[in-house]
PDB file of N, CA, C and O in Angstrom:
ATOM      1  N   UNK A   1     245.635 124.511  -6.903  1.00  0.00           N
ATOM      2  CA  UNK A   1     244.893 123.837  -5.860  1.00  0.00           C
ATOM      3  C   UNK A   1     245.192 124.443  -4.492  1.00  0.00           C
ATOM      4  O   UNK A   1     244.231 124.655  -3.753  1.00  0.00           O
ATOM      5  N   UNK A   2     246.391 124.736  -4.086  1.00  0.00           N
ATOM      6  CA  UNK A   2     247.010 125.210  -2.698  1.00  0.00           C
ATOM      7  C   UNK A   2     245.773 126.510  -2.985  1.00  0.00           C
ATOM      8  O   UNK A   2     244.709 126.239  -2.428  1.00  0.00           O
ATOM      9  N   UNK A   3     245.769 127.612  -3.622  1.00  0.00           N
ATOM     10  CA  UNK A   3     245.338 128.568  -3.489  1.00  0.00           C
ATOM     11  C   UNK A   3     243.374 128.445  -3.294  1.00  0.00           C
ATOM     12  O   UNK A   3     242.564 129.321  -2.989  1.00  0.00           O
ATOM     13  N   UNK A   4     243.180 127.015  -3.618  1.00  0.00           N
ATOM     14  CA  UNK A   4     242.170 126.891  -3.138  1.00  0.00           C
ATOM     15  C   UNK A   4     241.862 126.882  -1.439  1.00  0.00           C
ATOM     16  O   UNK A   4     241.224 127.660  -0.729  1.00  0.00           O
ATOM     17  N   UNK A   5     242.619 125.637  -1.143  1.00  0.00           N
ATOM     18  CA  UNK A   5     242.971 125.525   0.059  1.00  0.00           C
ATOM     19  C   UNK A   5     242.588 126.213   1.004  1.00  0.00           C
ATOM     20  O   UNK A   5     241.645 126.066   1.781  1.00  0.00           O
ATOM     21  N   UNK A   6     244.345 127.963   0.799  1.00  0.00           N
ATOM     22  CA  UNK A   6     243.992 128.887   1.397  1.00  0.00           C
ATOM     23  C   UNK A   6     242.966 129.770   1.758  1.00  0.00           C
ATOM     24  O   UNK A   6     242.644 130.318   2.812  1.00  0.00           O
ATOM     25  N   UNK A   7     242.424 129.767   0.313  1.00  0.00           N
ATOM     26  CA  UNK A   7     240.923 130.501   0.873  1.00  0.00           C
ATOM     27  C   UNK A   7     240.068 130.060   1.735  1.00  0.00           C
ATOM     28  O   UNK A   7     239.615 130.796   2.611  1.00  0.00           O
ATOM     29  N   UNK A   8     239.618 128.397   1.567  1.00  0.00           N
ATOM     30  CA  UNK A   8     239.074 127.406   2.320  1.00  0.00           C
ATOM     31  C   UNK A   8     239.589 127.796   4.363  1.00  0.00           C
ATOM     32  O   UNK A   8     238.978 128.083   5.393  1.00  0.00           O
ATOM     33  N   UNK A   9     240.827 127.589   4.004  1.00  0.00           N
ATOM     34  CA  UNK A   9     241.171 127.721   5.653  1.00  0.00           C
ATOM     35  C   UNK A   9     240.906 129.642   5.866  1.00  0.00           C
ATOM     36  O   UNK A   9     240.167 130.011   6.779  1.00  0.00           O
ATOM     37  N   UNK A  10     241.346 130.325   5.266  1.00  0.00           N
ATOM     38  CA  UNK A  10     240.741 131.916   5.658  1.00  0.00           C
ATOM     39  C   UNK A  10     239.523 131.798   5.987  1.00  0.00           C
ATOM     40  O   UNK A  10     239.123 132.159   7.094  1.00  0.00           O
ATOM     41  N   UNK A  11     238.755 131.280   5.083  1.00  0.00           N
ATOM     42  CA  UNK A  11     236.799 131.646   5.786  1.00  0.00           C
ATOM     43  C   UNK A  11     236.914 131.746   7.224  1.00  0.00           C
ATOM     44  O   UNK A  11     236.977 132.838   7.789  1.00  0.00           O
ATOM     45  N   UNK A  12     236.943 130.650   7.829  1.00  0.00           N
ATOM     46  CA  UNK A  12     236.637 130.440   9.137  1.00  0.00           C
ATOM     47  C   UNK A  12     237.374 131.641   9.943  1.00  0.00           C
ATOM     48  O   UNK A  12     236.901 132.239  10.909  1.00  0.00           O
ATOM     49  N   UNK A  13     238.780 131.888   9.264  1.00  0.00           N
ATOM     50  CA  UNK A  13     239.306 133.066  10.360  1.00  0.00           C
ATOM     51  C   UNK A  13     238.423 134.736  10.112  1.00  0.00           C
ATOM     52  O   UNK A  13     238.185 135.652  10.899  1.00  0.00           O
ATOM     53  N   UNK A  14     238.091 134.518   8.475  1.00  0.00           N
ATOM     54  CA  UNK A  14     237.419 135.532   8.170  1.00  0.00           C
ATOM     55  C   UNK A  14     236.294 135.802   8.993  1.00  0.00           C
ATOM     56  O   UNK A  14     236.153 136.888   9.555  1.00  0.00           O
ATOM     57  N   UNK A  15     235.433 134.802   9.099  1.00  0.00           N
ATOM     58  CA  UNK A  15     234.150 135.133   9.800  1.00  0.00           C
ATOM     59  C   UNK A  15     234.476 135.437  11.371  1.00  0.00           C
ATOM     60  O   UNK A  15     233.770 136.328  11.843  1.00  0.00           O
ATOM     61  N   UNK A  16     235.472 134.820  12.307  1.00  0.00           N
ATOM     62  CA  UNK A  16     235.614 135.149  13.399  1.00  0.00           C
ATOM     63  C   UNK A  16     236.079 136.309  13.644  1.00  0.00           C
ATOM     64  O   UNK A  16     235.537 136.836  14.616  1.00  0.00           O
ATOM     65  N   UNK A  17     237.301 137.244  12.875  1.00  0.00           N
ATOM     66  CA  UNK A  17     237.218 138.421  12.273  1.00  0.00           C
ATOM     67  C   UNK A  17     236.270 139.519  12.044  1.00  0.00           C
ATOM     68  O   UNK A  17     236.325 140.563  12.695  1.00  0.00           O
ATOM     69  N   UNK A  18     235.568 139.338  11.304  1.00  0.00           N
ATOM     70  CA  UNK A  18     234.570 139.843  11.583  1.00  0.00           C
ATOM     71  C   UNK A  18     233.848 139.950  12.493  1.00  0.00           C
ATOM     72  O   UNK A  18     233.840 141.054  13.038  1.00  0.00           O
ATOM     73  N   UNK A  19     233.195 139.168  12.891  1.00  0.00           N
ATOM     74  CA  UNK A  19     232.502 139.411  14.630  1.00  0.00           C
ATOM     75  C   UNK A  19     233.124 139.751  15.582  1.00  0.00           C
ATOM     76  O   UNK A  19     232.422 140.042  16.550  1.00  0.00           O
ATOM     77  N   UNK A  20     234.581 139.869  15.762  1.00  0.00           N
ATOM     78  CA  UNK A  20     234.949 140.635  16.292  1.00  0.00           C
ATOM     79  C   UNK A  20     235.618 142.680  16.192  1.00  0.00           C
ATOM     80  O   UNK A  20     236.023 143.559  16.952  1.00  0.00           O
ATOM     81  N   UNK A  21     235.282 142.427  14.493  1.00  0.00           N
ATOM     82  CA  UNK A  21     234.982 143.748  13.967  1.00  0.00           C
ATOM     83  C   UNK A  21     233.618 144.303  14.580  1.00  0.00           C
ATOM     84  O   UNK A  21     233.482 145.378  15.165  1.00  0.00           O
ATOM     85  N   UNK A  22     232.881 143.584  14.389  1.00  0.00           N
ATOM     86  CA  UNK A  22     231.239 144.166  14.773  1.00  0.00           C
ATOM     87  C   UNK A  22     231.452 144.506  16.224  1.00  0.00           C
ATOM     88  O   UNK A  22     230.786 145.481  16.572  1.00  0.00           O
ATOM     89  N   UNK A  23     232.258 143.926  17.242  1.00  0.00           N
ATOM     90  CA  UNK A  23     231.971 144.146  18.503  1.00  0.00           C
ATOM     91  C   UNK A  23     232.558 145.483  18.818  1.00  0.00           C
ATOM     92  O   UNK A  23     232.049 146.448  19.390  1.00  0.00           O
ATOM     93  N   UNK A  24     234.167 145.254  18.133  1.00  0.00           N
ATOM     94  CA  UNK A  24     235.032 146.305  18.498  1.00  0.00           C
ATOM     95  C   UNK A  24     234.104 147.983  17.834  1.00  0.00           C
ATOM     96  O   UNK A  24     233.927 149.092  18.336  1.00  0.00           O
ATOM     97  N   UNK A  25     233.849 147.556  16.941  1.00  0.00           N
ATOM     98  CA  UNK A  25     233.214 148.687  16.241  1.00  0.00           C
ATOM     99  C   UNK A  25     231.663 149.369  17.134  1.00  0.00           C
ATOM    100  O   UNK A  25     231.409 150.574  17.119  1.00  0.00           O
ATOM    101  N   UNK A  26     230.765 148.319  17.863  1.00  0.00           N
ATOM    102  CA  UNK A  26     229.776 148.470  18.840  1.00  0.00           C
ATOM    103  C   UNK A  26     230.068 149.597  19.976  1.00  0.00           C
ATOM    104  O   UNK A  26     229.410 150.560  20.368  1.00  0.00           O
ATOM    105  N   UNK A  27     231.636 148.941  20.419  1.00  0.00           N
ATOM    106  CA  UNK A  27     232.152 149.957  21.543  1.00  0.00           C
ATOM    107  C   UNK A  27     232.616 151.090  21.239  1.00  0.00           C
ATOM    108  O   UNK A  27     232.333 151.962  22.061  1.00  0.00           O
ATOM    109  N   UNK A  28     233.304 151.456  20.257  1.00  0.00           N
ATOM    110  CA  UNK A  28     233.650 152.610  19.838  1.00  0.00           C
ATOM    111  C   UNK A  28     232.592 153.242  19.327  1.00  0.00           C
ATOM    112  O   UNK A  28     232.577 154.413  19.704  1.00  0.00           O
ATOM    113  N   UNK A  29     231.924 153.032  18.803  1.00  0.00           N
ATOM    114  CA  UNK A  29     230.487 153.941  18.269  1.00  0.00           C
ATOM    115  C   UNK A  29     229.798 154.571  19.176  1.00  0.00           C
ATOM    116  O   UNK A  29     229.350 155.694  18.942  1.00  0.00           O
ATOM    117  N   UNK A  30     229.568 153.819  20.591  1.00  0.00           N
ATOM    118  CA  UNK A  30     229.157 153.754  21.953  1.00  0.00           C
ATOM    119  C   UNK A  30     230.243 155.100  22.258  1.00  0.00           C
ATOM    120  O   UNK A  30     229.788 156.243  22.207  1.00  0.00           O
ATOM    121  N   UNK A  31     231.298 154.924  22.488  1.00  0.00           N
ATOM    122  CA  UNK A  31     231.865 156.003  23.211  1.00  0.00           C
ATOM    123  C   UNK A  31     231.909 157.349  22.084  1.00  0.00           C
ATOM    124  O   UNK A  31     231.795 158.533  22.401  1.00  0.00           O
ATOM    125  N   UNK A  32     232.037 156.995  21.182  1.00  0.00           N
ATOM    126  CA  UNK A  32     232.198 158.352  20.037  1.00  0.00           C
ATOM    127  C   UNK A  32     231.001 158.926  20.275  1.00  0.00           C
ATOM    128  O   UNK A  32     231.038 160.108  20.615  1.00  0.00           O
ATOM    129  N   UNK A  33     229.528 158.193  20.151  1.00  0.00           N
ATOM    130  CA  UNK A  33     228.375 158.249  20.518  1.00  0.00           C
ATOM    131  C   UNK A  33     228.104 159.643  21.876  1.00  0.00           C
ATOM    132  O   UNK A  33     227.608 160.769  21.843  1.00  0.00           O
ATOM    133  N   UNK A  34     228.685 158.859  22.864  1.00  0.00           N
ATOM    134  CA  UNK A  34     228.564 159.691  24.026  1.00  0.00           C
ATOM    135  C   UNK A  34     229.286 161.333  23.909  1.00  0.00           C
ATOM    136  O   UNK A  34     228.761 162.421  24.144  1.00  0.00           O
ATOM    137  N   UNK A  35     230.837 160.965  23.403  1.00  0.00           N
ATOM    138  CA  UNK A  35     231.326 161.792  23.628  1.00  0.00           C
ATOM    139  C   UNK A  35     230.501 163.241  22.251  1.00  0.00           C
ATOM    140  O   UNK A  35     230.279 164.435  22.451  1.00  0.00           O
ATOM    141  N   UNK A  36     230.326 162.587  21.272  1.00  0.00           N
ATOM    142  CA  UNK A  36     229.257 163.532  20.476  1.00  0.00           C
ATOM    143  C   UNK A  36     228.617 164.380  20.636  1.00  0.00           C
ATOM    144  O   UNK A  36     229.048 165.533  20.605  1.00  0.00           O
ATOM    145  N   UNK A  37     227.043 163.992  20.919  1.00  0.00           N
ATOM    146  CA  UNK A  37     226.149 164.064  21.136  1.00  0.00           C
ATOM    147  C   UNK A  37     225.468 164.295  22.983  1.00  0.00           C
ATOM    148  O   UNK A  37     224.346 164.743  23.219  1.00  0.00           O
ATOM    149  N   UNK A  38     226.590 163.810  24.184  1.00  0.00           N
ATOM    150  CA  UNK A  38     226.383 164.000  24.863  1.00  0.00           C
ATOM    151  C   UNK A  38     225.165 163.048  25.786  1.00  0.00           C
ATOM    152  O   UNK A  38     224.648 163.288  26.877  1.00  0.00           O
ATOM    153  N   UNK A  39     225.017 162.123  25.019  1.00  0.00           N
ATOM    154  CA  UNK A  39     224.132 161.472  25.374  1.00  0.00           C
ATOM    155  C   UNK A  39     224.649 159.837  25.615  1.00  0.00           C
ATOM    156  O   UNK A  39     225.570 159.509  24.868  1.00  0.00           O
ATOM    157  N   UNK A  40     224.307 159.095  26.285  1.00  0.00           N
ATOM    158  CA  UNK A  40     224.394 157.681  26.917  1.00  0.00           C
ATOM    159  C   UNK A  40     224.195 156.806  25.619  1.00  0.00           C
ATOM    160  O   UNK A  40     225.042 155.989  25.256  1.00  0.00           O
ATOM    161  N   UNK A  41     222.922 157.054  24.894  1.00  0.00           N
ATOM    162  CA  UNK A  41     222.604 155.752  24.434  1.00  0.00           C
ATOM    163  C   UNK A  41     221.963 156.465  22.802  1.00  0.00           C
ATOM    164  O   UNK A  41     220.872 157.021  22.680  1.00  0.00           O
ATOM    165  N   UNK A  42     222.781 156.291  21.912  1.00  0.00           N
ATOM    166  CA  UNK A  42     222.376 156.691  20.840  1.00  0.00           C
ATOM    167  C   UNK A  42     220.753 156.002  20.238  1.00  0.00           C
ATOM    168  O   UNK A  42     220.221 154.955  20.607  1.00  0.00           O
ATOM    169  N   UNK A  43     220.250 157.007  19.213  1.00  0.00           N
ATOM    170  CA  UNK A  43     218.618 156.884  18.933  1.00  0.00           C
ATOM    171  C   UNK A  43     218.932 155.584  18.335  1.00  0.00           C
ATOM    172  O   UNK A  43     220.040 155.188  17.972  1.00  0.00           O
ATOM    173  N   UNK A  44     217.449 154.779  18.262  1.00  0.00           N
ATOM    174  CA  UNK A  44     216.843 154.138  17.385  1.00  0.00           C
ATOM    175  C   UNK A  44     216.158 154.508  16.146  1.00  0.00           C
ATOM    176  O   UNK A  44     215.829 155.694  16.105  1.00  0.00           O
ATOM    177  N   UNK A  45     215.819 153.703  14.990  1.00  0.00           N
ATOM    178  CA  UNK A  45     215.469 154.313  14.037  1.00  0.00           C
ATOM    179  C   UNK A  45     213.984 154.144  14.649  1.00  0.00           C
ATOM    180  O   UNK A  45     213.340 154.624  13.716  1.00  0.00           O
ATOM    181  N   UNK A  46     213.195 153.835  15.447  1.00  0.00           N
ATOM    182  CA  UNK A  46     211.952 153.784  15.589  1.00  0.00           C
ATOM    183  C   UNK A  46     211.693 154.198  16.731  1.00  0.00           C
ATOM    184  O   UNK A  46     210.606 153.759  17.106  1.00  0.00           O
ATOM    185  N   UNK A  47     212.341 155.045  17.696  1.00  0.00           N
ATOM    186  CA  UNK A  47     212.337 156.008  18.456  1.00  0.00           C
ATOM    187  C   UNK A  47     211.815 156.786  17.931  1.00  0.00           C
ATOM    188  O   UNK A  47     212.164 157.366  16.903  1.00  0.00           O
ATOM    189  N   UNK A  48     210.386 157.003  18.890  1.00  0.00           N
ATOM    190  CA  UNK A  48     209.466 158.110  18.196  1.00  0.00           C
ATOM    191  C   UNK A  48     209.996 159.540  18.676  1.00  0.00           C
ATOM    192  O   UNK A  48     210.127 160.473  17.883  1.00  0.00           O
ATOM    193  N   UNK A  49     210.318 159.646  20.165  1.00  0.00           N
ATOM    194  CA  UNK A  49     211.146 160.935  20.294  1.00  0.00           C
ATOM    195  C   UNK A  49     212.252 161.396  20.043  1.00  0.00           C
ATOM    196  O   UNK A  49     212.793 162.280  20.707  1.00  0.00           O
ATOM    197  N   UNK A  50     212.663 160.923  19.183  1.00  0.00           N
ATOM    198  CA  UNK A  50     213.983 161.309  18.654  1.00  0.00           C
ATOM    199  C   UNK A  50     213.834 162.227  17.487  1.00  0.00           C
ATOM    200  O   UNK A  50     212.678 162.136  17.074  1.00  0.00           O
ATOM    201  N   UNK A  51     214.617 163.169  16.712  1.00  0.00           N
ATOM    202  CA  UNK A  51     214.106 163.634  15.456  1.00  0.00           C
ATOM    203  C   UNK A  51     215.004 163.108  14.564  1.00  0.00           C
ATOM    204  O   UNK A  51     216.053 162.522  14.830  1.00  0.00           O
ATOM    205  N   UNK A  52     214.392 163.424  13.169  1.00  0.00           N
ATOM    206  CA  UNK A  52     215.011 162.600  12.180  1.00  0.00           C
ATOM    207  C   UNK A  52     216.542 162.913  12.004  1.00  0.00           C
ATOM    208  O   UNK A  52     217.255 161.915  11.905  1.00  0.00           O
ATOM    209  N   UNK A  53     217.134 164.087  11.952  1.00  0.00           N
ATOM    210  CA  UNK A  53     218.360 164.673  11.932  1.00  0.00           C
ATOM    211  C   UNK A  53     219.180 163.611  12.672  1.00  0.00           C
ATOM    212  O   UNK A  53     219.811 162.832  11.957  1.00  0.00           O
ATOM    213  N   UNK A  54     219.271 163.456  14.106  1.00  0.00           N
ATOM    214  CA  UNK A  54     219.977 162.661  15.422  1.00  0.00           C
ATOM    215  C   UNK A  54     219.484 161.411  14.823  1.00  0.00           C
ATOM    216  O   UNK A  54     220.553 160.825  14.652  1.00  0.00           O
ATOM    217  N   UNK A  55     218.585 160.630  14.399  1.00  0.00           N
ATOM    218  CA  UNK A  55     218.730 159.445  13.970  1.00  0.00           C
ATOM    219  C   UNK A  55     219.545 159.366  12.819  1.00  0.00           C
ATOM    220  O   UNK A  55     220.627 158.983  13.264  1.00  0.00           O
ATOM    221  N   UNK A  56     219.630 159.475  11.868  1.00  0.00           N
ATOM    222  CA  UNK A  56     220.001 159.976  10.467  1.00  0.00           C
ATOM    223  C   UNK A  56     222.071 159.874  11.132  1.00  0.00           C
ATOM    224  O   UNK A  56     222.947 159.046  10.884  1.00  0.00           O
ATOM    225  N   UNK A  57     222.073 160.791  11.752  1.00  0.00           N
ATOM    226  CA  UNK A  57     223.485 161.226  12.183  1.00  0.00           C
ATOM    227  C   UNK A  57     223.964 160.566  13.157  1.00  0.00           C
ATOM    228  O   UNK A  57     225.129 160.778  13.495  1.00  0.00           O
ATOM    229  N   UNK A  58     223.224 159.675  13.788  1.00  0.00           N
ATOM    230  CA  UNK A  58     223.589 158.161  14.274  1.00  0.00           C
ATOM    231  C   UNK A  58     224.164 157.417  13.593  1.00  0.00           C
ATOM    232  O   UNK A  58     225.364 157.180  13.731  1.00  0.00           O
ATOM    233  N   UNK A  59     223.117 156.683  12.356  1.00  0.00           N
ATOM    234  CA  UNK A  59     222.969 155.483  11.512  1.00  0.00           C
ATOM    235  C   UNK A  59     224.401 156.109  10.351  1.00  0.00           C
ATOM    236  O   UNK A  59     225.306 155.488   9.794  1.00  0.00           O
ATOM    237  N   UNK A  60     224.150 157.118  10.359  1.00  0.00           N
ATOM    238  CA  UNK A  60     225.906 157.312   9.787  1.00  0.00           C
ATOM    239  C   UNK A  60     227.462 157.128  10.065  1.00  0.00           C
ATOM    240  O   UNK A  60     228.490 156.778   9.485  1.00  0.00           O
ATOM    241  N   UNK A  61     227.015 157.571  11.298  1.00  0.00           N
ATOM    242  CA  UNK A  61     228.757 157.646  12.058  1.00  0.00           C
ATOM    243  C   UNK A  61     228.868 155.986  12.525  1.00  0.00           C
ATOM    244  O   UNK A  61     229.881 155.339  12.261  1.00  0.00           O
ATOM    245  N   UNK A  62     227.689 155.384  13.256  1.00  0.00           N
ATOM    246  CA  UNK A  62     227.358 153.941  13.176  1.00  0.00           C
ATOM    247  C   UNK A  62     228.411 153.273  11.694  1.00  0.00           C
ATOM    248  O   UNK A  62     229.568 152.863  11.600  1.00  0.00           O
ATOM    249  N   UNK A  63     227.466 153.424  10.895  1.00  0.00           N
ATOM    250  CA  UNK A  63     227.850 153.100   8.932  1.00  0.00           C
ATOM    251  C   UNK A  63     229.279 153.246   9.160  1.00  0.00           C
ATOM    252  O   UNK A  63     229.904 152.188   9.235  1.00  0.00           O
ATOM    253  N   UNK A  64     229.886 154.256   9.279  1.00  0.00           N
ATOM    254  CA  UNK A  64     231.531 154.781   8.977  1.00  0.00           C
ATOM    255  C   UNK A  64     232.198 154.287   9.785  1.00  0.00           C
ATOM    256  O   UNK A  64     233.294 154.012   9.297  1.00  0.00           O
ATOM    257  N   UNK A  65     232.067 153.836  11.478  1.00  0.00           N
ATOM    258  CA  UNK A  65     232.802 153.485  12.289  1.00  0.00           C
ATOM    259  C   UNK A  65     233.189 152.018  11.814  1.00  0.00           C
ATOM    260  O   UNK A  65     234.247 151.446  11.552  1.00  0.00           O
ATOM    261  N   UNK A  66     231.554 151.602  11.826  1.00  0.00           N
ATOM    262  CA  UNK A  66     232.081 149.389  11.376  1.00  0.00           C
ATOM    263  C   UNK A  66     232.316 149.309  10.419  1.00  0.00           C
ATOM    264  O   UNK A  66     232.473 148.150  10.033  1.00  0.00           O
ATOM    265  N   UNK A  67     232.505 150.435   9.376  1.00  0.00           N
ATOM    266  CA  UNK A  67     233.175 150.175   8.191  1.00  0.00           C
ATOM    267  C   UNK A  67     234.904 150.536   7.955  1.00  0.00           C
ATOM    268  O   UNK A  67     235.682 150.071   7.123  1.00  0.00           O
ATOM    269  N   UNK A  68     235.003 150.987   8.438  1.00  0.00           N
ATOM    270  CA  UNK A  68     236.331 151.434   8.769  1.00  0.00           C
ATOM    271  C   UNK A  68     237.366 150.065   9.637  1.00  0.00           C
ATOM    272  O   UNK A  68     238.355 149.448   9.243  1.00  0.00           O
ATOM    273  N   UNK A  69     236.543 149.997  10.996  1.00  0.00           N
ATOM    274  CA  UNK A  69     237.167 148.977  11.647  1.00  0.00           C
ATOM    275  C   UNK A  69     237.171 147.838  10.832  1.00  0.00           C
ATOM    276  O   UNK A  69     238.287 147.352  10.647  1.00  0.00           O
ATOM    277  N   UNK A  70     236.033 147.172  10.189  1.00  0.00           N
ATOM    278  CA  UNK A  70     235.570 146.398   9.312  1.00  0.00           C
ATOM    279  C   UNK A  70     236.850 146.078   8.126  1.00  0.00           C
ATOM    280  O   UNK A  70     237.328 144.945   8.090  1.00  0.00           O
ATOM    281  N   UNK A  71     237.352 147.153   7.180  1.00  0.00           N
ATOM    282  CA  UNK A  71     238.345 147.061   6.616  1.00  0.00           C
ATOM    283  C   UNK A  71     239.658 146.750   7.346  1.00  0.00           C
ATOM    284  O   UNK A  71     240.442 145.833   7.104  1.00  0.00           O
ATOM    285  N   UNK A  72     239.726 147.565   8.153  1.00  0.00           N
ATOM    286  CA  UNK A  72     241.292 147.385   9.129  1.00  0.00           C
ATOM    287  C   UNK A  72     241.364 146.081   9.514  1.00  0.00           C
ATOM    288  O   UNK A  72     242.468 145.560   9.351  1.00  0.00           O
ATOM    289  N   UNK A  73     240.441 145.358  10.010  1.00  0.00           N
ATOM    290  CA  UNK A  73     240.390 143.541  10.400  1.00  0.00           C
ATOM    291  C   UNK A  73     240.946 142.966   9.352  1.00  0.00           C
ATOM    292  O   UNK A  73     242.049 142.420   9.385  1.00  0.00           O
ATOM    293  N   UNK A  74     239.944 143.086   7.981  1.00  0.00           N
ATOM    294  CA  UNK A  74     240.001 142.565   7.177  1.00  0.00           C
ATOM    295  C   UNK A  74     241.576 142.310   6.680  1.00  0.00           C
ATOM    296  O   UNK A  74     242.247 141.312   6.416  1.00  0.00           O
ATOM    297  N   UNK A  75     241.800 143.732   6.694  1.00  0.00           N
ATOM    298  CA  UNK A  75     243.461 143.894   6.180  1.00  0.00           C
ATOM    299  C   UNK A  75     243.902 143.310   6.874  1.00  0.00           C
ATOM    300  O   UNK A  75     243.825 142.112   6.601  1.00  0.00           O
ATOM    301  N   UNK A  76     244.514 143.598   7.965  1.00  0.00           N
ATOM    302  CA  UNK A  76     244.805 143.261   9.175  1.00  0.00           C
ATOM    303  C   UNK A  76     245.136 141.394   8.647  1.00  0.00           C
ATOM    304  O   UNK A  76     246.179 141.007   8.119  1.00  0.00           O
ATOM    305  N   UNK A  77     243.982 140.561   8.970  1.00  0.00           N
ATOM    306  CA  UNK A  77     243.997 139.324   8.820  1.00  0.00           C
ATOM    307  C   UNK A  77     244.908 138.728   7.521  1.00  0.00           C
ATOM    308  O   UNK A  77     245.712 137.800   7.603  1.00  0.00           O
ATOM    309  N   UNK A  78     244.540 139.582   6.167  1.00  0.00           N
ATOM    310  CA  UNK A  78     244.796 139.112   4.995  1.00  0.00           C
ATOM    311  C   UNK A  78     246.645 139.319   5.350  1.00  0.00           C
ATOM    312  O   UNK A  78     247.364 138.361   5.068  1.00  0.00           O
ATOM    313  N   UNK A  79     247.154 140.322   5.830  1.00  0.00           N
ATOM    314  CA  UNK A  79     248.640 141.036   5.862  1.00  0.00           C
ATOM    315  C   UNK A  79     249.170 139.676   7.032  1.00  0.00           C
ATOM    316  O   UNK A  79     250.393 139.565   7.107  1.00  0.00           O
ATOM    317  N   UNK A  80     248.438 138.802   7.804  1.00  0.00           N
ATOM    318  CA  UNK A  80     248.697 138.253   8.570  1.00  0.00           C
ATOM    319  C   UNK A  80     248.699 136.743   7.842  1.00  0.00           C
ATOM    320  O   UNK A  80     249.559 135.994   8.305  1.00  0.00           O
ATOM    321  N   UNK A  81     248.163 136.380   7.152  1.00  0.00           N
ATOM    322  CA  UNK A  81     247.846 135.530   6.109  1.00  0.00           C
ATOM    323  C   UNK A  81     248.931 135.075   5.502  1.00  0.00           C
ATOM    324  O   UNK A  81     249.465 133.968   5.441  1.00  0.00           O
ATOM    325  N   UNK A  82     249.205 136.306   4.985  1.00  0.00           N
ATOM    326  CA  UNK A  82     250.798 136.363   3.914  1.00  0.00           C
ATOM    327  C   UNK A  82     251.904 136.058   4.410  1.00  0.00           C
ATOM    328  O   UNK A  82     252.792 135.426   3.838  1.00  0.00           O
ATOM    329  N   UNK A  83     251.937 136.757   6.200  1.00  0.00           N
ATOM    330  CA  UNK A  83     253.230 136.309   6.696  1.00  0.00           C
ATOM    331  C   UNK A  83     252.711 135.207   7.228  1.00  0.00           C
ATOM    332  O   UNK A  83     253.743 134.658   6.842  1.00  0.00           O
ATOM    333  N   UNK A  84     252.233 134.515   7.637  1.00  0.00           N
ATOM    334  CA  UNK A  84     251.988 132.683   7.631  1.00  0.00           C
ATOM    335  C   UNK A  84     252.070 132.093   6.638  1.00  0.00           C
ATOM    336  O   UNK A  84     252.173 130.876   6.795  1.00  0.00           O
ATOM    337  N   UNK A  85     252.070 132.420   5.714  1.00  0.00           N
ATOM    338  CA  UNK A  85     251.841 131.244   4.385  1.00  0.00           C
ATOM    339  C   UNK A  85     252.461 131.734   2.959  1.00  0.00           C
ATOM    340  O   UNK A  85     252.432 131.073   1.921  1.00  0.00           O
ATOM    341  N   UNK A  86     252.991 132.949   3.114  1.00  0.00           N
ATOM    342  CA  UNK A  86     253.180 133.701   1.856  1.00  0.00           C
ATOM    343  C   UNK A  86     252.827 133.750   1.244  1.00  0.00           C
ATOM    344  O   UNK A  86     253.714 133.788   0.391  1.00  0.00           O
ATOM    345  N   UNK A  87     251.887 133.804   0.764  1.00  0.00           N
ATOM    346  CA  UNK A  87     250.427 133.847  -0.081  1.00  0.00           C
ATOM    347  C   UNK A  87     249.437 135.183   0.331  1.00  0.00           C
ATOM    348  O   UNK A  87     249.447 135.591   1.492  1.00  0.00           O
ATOM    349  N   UNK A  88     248.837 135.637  -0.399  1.00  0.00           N
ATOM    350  CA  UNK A  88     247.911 136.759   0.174  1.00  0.00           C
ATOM    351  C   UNK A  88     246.519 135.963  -0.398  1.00  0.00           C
ATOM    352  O   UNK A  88     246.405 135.500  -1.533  1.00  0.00           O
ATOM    353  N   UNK A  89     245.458 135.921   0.710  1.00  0.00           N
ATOM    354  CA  UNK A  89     243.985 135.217   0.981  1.00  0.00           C
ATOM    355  C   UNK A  89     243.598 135.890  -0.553  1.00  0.00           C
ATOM    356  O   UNK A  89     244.095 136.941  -0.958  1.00  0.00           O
ATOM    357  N   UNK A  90     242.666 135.115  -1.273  1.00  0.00           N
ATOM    358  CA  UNK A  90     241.322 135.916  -2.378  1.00  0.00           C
ATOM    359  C   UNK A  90     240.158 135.635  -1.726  1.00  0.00           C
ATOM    360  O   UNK A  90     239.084 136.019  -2.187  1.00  0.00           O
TER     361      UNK A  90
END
């Protein structure tokens, strides 16, 4: 039952976690972005002047950055979990 519990009380930290994965990950994409490509404001996928290559090679490094940070939270939280409660989150 406890191990129900725990999961129960993780959600809520999980999801706040996360949105703050998405943000942290927004800004760094932003500056990796710039420093890249040389440019301010990376393409849209429906940016007609853009070519497909630079969109494509956006929506990737985009993909890899919030996925990366994305895991590290995650961990991050769960490793934080354990030392509060000694338990590791499912």
């Amino acid at each position: 039952m406890s191990g129900k519990i725990g999961k129960a009380a993780y959600k809520p930290v999980g999801v706040l976690l996360g949105l703050a994965a998405g943000t942290v990950a927004g800004v760094i994409f932003r500056q990796v972005w710039k420093l890249t490509a040389g440019d301010g404001e990376a393409p849209s996928a429906t940016d007609e002047d853009r070519r497909w290559g630079e969109v494509l090679a956006a929506a990737a490094l985009q993909g890899a950055i919030f996925s990366v940070v994305r895991a590290a939270v995650d961990r991050g939280g769960a490793v934080g979990v354990r030392r509060l409660t000694g338990r590791w989150p499912d």
